[in-house]
C-alpha positions as CSV (number, residue, x, y, z in Angstrom):
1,X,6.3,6.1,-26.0
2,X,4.7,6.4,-22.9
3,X,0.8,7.6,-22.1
4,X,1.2,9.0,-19.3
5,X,0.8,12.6,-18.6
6,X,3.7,14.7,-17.3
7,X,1.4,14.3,-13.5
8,X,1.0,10.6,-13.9
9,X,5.2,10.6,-14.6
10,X,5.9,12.7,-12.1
11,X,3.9,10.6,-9.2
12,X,4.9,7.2,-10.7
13,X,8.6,8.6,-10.3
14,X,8.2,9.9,-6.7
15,X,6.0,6.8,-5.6
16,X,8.7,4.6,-7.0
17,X,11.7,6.5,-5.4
18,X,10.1,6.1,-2.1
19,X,9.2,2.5,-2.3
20,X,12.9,1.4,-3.1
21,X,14.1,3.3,-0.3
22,X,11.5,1.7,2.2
23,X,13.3,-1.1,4.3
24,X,10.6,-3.1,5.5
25,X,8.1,-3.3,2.3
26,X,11.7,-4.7,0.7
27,X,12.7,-6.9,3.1
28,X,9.4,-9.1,2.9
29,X,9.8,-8.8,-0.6
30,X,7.4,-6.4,-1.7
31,X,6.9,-5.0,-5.4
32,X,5.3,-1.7,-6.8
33,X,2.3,-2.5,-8.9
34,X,0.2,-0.1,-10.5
35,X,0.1,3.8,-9.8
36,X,-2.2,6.3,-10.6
37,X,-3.3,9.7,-8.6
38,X,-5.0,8.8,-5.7
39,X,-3.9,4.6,-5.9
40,X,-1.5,2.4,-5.3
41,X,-1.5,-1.3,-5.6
42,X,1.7,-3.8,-4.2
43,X,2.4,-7.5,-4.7
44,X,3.9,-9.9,-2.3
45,X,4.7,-13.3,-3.6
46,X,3.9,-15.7,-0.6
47,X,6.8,-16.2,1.6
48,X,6.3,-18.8,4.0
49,X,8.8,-17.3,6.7
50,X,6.0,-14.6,6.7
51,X,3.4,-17.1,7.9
52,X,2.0,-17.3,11.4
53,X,2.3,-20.7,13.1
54,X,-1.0,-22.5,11.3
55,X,0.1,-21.5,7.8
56,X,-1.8,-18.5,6.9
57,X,0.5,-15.2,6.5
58,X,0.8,-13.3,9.5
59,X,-1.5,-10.8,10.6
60,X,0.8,-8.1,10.6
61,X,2.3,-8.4,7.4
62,X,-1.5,-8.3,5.4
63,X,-1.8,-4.8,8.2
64,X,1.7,-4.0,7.0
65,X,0.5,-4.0,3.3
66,X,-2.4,-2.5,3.7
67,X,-0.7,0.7,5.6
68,X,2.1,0.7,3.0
69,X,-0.7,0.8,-0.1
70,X,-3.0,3.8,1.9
71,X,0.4,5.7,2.6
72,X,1.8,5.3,-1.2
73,X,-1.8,6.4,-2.4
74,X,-1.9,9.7,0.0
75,X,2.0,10.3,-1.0
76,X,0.2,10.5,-5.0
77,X,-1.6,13.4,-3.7
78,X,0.4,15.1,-1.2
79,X,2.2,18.1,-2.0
80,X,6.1,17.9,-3.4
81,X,7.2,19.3,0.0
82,X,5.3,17.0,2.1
83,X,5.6,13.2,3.3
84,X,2.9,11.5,4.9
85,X,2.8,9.1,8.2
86,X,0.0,7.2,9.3
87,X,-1.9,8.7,12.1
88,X,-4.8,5.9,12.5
89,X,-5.2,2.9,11.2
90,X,-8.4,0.2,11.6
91,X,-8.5,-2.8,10.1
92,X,-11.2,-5.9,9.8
93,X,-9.5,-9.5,8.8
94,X,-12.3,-11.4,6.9
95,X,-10.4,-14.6,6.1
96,X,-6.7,-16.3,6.2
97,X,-4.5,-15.7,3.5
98,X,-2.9,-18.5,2.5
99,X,-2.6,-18.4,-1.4
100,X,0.0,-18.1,-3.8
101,X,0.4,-14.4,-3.7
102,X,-1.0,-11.1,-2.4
103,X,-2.3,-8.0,-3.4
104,X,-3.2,-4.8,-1.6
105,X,-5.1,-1.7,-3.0
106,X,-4.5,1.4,-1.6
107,X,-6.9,4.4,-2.2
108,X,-7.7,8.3,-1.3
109,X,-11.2,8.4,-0.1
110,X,-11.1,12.3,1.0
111,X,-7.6,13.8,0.4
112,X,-7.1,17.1,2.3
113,X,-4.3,19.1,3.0
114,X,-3.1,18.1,6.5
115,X,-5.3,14.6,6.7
116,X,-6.1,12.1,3.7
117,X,-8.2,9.7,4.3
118,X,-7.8,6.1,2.8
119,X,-8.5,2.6,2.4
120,X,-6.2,-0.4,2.1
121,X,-7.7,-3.6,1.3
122,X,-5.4,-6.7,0.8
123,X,-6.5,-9.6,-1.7
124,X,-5.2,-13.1,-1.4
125,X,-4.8,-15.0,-4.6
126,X,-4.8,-18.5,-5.8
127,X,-4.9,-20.0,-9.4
128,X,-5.8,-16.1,-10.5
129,X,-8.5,-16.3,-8.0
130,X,-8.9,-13.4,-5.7
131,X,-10.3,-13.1,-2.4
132,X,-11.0,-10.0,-0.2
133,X,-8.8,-10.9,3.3
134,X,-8.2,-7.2,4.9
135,X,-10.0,-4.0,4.5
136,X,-8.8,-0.8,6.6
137,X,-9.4,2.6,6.8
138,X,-6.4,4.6,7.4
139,X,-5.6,8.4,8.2
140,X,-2.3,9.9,6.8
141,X,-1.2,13.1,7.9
142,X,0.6,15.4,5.4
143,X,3.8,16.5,7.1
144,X,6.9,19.0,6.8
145,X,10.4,17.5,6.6
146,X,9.3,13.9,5.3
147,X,9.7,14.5,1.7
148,X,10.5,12.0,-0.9
């Protein structure tokens, strides 16, 4: 039996339709964690074909994450009829990630109808360690004819 409520269903359903769909967040291997209204978490086991040439995973797959985590957590709280796309997106790397794994957090600071605006922050971890490797701050825009 599940604890969710008939909301927490219905956006765990639509959040996970989309993400099998999505081609890139797939093709680096990507997986769904954890989704609640207003947050999104993914999982990337390390690759190294995704590393950059000193070792540490390329800068624009921990961006990538980070985009795809802010997007999935404004799609929790976009209307039924709407899709979002990223309109502006900043990001600060504070270390490499080189671990066994990564994580990124997505999450609605101030959702609105047309804008929503997020975070995505991307944690690399090693030997259940985590450490903080990407914050952003990301603008979707709610939009007509995207819906999932």
């Amino acid at each position: 039996m599940s604890n969710l409520t008939p909301d927490q269903e219905r956006i765990v359903q639509r959040i996970s339709n989309s993400f099998v769909r999505q081609a890139f967040v797939n093709t680096i291997g990507a997986e769904l964690g954890d989704v609640d209204r207003g947050l999104v978490d993914i999982h990337l086991p390390r690759n190294r074909s995704l590393d950059q040439q000193y070792g540490f995973v390329h800068g624009g797959v921990l961006t990538a994450l980070a985009d795809a985590a802010a997007g999935y957590a404004a799609l929790t709280v976009s209307s039924a009829d709407k899709g979002v796309l990223t309109t502006e997106l900043k990001v600060n790397f504070l270390r490499p990630a080189s671990g066994d794994k990564l994580l990124a957090k997505g999450r609605v600071l101030k959702p609105g109808r047309t804008l929503s605006i997020c975070t995505g922050d991307v944690f690399d971890i090693q030997d259940g360690v985590e450490k903080h490797v990407l914050t952003s701050l990301v603008t979707m825009m709610h939009v007509d004819g995207q819906t999932d």
